[in-house]
FIZA-366155 format. One record per residue (C-alpha): x, y, z; residue in one letter. Coordinates in steps of 0.02 Angstrom, whole numbers, plus 50000, padded with zeros to 5 digits. Layout:
<recs>
XYZA...
</recs>
This chain:
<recs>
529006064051838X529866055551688X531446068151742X531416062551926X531466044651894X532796045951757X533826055751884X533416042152015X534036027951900X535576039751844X536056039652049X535716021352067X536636017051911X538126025651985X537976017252144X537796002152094X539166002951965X540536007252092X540155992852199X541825984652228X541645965852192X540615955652070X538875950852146X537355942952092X535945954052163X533795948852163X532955958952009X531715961352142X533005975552236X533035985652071X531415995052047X530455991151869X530846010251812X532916005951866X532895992451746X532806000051563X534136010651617X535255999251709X535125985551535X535615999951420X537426001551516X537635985351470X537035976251629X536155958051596X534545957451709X534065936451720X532135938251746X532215923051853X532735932852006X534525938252003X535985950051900X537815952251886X538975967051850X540805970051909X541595986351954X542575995152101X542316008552191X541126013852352X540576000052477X538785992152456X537466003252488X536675995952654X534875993752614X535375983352453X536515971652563X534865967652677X533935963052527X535485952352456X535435942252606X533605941052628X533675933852451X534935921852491X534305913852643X532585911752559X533415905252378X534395892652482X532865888752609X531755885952437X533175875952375X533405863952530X531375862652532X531425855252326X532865846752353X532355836352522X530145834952452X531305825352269X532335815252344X531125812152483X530065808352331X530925793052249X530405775452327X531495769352426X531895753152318X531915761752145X533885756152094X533675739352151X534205727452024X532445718951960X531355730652086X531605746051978X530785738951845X529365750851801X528255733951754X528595730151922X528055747452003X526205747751888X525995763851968X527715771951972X527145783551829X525695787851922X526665794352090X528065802351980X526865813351884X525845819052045X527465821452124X528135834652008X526175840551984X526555845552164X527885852752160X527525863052044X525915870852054X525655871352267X526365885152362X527905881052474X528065866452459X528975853852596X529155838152703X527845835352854X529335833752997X529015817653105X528965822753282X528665803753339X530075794053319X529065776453305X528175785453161X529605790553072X530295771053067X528595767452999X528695779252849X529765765652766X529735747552818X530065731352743X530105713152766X531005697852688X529405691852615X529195678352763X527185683052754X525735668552808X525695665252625X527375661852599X527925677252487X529725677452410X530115693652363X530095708552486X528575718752549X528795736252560X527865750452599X528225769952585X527425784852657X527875802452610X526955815552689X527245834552632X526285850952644X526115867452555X525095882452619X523545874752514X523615859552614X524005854252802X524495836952745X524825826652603X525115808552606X525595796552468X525675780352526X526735764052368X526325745052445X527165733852341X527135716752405X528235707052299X527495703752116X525825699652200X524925713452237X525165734552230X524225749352286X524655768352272X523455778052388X523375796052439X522605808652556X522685825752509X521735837652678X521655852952632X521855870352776X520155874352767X518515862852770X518565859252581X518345841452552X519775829352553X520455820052398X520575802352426X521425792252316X521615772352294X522315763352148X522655744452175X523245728352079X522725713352193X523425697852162X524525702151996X522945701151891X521325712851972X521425730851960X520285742552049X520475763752067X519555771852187X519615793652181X518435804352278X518215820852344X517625815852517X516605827152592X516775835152784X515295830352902X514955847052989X513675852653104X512365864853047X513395868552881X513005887852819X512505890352625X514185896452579X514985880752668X513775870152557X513865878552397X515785880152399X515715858352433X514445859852296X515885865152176X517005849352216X515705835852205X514915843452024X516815846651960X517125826352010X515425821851921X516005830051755X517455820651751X516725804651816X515525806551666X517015807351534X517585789351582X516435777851544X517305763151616X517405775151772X515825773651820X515615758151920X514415759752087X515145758852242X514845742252328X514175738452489X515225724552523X516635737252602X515255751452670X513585751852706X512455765352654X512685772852828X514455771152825X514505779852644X514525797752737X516285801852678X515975797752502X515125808352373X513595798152288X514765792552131X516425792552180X517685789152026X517685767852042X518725758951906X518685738451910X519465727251771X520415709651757X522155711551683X521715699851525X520035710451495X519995715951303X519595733251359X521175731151485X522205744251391X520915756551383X520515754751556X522475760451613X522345774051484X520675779251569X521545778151721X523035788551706X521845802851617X520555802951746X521995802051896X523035819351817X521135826351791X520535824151964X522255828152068X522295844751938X520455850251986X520625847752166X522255856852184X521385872752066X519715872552180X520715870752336X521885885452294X520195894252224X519415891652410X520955895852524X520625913152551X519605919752691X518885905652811X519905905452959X518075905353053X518055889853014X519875883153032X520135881453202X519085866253186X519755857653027X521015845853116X519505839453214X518565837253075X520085829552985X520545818453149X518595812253153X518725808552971X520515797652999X519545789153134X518245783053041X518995778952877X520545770252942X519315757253030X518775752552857X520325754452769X520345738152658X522095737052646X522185731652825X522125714752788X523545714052643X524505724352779X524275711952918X524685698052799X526275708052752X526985714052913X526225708453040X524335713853162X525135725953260X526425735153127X524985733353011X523745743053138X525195754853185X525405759452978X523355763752943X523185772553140X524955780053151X525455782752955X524065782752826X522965788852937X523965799753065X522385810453154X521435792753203X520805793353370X521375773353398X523215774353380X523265757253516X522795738653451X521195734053542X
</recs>
């Protein structure tokens, strides 16, 4: 055997050695066996992917010219994808003069780190295309800061929405509403029925911080063991985090929802509350940024650890996610700092249409 596949490498070796112009060709077209041989004529392999040699001689071998272009149309489709989800990435006003500031973007860090958390550990990454055109001028809007309460500096708000084959949608929503009030939210809804992550971090009024992360369970009907169990894994993997940050631990109020309106939440989501001049303030934004990379890390690794095998059950999961937009975006508590900021009916059309794409009440009432 050892003879046969030195004798294949010896005919590949000449093959490839006559080729008439210098070509960078995937590792992947060169079985493993080919390679020991082809380094020790003096050929540099680059593990990443591709190799280069010169010489002259025959043309290229057909079946290596398919896989040459195959490579190249996906290296440059994987290239386009990166390039558009980082630019896509950067807020919109990051290079404006005093807006850049990262004191004035308090959770800049936050979005920049799950950003490149993204990109780097889903699966094909890329932008969610906008097939509604009114959507797509909502993904970035802003105003001159002519608000009911007399704001000078601009409101903004930016939605990016990407997916990967782990999840159907991503969204990660930066208000910034002059130097009076923030909030970074996101929605991560995974293919299959796993639960969602739902994200919230907010600075209200320049001086009252409050982070909200959860992983909000499905409502299903007659849920199976397995269905339960695997939900199981989420909400006890949230808990053991929860119970590493102490000031993470607050109870969730029932000011914003009711015990009956609580279905979407886990029993102790991940609640953070603190006044910016609190002695413990520091601690609290240390807290924060820990638990944050903790819970986005575990929910991508149980999501990926869940993918496989429950198409049964996908063919509902955009229901499931729509009924869960519906519901949540009619208590979405930014509503009001939206309205205040842009206006009723852009600030319905932005939770309905953009935070919360799948709601069932896209019209004003």
């Amino acid at each position: 055997m050892a003879s046969i596949h030195s004798s294949l490498a010896l005919c590949l070796l000449i093959i490839t050695l006559r080729v008439p112009t210098s070509r960078t060709w995937s590792i992947s077209v060169i079985p493993s066996f080919h390679q020991k041989s082809l380094r020790k004529s003096g050929v540099t392999l680059d593990t990443e992917g591709p190799f280069e040699f010169e010489s002259t001689g025959i043309p290229v071998p057909s079946f290596l010219q398919e896989k040459w272009n195959k490579y190249r149309i996906q290296r440059r489709r994987k290239s386009n994808e990166k390039s558009s989800v980082s630019s896509l990435g950067q807020l919109p006003w990051i290079g404006d003069s005093m807006e850049s500031k990262s004191n004035n973007n308090v959770f800049l860090s936050h979005w920049k780190w799950q950003l490149e958390f993204f990109q780097s550990q889903l699966t094909n990454l890329r932008v969610n295309s906008q097939d509604n055109s009114t959507c797509q001028n909502l993904m970035y809007i802003e105003s001159d800061g002519a608000s009911s309460k007399g704001a000078a500096k601009k409101q903004r708000i930016y939605t990016l929405s990407l997916q990967s084959e782990e999840y159907r949608d991503i969204r990660m929503t930066y208000l910034l509403c002059g130097d009076q009030s923030q909030i970074f939210r996101c929605t991560c809804y995974p293919r299959n029925d796993m639960p969602i992550l739902g994200m919230g971090l907010m600075q209200l009024g320049n001086h009252r911080n409050v982070a909200i992360i959860d992983f909000q369970p499905l409502l299903h009907d007659g849920d199976d063991e397995t269905s339960l169990a695997e939900q199981s894994r989420f909400t006890r993997r949230l808990q053991d985090i929860r119970s590493s940050f102490k000031s993470m631990q607050h109870p969730m109020s029932d000011r914003h929802f009711d015990p009956n309106e609580q279905k979407y939440f886990t029993a102790n989501p991940i609640i953070g509350k603190w006044i910016k001049d609190d002695d413990d303030a520091l601690k609290n934004w240390q807290d924060l940024q820990q638990v944050h990379r903790d819970c986005v890390q575990a929910h991508v690794a149980l999501t990926q650890d869940s993918n496989g095998g429950r198409t049964d059950r996908n063919v509902h999961v955009q229901q499931l996610h729509s009924d869960y937009d519906t519901f949540v975006a009619s208590k979405e508590p930014a509503g009001q700092l939206l309205s205040s900021a842009f206006g009723k009916d852009v600030a319905h059309r932005l939770v309905h249409q953009v935070i919360f794409p799948l709601s069932q009440q896209q019209q004003l009432l």
